[in-house]
BAFI-3210 file (N, C-alpha, C; in Angstrom, 3 decimals, decimal comma, padded with zeros to 6 digits):
// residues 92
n [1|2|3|4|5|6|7|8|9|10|11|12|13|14|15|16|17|18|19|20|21|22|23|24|25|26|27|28|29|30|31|32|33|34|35|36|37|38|39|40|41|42|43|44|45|46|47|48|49|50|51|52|53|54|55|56|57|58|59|60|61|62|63|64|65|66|67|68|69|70|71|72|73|74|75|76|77|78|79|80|81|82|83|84|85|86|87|88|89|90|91|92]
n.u [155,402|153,589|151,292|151,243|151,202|149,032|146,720|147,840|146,904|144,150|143,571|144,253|142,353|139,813|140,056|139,607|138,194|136,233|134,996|136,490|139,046|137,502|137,331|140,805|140,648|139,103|140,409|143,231|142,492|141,680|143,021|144,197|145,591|148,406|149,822|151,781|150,920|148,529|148,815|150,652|149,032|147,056|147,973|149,168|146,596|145,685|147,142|146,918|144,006|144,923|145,985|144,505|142,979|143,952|145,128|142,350|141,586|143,675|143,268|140,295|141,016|140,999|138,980|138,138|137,502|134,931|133,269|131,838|133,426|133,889|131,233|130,060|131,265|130,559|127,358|128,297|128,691|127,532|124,577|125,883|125,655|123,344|122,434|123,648|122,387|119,317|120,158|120,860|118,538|116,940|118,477|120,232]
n.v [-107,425|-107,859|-107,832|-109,861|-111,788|-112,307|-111,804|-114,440|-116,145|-115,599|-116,515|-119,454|-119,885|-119,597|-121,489|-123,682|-127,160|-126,948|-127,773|-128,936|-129,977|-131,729|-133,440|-133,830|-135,207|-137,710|-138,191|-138,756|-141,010|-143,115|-146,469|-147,235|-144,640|-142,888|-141,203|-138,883|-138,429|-137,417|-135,080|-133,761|-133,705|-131,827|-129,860|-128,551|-128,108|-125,750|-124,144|-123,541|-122,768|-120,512|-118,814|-118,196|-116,414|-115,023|-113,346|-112,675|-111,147|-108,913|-108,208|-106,734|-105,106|-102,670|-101,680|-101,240|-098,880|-098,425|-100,125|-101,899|-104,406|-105,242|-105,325|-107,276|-109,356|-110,410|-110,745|-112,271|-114,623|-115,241|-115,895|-117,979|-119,498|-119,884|-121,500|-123,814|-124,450|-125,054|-127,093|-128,920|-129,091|-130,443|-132,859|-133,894]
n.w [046,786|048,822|047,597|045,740|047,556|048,514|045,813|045,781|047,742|047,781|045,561|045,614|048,119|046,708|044,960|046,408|046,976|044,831|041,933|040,156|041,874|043,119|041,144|040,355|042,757|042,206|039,883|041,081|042,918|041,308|040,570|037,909|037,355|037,449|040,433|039,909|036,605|036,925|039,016|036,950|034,677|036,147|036,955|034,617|033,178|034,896|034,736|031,634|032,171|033,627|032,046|030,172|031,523|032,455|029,726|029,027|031,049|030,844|028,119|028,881|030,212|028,817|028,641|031,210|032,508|031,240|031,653|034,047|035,631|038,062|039,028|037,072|037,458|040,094|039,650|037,890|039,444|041,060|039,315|038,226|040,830|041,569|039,455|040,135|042,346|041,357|039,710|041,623|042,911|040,623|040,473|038,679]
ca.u [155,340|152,172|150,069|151,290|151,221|147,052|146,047|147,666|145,963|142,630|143,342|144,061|140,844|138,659|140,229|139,516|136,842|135,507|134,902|138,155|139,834|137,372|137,750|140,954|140,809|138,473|141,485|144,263|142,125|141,670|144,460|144,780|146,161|149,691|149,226|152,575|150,532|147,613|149,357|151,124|147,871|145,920|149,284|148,666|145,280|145,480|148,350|146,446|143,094|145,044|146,851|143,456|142,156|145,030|145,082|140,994|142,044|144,481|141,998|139,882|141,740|140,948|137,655|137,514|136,964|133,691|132,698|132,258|134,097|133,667|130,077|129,901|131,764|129,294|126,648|128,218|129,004|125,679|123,921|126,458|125,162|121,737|122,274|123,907|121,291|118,650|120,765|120,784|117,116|116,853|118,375|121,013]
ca.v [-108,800|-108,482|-107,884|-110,914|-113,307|-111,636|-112,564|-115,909|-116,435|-115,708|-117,556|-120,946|-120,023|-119,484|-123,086|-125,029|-127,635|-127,121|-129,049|-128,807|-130,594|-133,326|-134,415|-134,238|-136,473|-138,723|-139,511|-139,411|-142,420|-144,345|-146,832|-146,908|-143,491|-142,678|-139,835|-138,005|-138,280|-136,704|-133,824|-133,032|-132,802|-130,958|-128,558|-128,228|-127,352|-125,147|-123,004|-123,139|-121,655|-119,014|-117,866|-117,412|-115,625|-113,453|-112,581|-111,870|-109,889|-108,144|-107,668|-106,222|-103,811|-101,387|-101,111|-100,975|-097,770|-098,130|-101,670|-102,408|-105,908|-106,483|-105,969|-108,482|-110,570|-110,976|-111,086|-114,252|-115,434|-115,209|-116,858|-119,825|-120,438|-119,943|-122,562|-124,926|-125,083|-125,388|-128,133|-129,796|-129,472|-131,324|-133,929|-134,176]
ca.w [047,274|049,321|046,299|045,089|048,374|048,647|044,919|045,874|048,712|047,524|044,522|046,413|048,773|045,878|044,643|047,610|047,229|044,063|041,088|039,427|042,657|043,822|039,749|040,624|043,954|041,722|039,080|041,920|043,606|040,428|040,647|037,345|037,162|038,367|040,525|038,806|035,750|037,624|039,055|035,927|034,259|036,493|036,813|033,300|032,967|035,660|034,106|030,652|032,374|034,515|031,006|029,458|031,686|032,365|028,662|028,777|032,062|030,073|027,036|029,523|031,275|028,352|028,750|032,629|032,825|030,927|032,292|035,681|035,442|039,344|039,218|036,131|038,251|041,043|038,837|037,072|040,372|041,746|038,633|038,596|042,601|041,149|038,240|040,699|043,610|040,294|039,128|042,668|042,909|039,644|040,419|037,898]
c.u [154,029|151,066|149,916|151,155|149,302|146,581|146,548|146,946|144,648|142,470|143,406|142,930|139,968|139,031|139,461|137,926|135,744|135,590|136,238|138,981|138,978|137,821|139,421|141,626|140,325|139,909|142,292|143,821|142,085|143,104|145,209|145,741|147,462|149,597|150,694|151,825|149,443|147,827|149,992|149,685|146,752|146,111|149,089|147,810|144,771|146,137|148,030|144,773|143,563|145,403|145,792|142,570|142,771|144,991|143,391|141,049|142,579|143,810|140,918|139,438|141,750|139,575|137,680|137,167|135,218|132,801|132,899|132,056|133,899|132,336|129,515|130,174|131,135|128,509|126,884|128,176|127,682|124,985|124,835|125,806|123,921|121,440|123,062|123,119|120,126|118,979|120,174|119,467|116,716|117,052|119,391|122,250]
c.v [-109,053|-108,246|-109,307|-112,113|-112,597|-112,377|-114,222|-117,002|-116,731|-116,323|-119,066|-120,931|-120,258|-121,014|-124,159|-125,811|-127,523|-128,297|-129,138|-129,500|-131,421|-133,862|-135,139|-135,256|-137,423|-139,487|-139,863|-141,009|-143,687|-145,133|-147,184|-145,507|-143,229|-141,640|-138,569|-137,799|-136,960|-135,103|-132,797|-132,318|-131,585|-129,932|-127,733|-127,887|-126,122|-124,013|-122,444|-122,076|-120,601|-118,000|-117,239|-116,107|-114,311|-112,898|-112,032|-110,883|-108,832|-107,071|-106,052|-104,858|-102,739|-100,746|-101,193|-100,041|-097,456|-099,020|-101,468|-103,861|-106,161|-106,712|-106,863|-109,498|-111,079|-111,083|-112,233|-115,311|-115,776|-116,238|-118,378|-119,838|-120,344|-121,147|-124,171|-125,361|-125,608|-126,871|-129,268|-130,014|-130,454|-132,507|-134,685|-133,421]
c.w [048,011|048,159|046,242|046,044|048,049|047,217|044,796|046,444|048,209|046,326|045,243|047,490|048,068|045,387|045,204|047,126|046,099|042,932|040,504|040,533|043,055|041,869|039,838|041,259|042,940|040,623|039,835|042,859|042,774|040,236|039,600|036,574|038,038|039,242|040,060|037,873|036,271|037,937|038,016|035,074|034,587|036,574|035,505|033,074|033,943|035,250|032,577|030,985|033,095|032,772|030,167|029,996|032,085|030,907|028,725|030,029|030,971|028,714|027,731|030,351|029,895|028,374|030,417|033,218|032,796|031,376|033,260|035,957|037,162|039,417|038,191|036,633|038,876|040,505|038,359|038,054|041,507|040,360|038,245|039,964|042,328|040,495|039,283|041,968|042,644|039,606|040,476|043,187|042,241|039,471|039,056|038,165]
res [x|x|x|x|x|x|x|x|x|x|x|x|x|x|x|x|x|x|x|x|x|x|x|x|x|x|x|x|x|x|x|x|x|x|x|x|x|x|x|x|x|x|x|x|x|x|x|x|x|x|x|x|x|x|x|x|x|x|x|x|x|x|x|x|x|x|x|x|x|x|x|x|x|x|x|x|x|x|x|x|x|x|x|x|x|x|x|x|x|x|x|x]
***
């Protein structure tokens, strides 16, 4: 059970505040949008990217011995914050 409250946790931290939730605040404000509709969808797309990435987890986990999947991780996670301060320079 604490495994599972911990990868919850740090899954709803790592959530907070990114693009995937002001989008969205942006449809829950539009008043043409119900926000039931809203929530269902975003419920939904949220439950279709965890399942993918649990199966490419899953995929994964046979090579982890030979990969080192966390330091790929930071690595991607470092050049996304690279490509988004680049972006915000830009101006687009």
């Amino acid at each position: 059970m604490g495994r599972l409250l911990l990868m919850a946790a740090t899954i709803f931290v790592a959530e907070l505040g990114d693009k995937t939730q002001i989008a969205t605040l942006l449809f829950a404000a539009d008043r043409n949008n119900r926000p039931l509709a809203v929530f269902a969808a975003a419920a939904s797309a949220l439950v279709l990217g965890t399942a993918v990435s649990v199966g490419l987890g899953t995929l994964a986990r046979n090579w982890h011995d030979t990969i080192p999947l966390k330091l790929i991780a930071g690595i991607a996670f470092i050049l996304i914050g690279v490509l988004a301060i680049v972006e915000n320079y830009r101006g687009t």
